[in-house]
N, C-alpha and C positions, 0 to 999 in steps of 0.2 A: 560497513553499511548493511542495513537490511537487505535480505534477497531478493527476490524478484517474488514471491509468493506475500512474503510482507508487504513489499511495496503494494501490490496489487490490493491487500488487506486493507493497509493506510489509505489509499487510492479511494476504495468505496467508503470509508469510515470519513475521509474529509472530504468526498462528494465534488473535487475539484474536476 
């Protein structure tokens, strides 16, 4: 899985 800094990336990128 992505790390936690990815996740945070995907996070703002799909604005959920």
């Amino acid at each position: 899985l992505a790390d936690l800094k990815d996740f945070k990336k995907v996070n703002e990128i799909y604005g959920k």
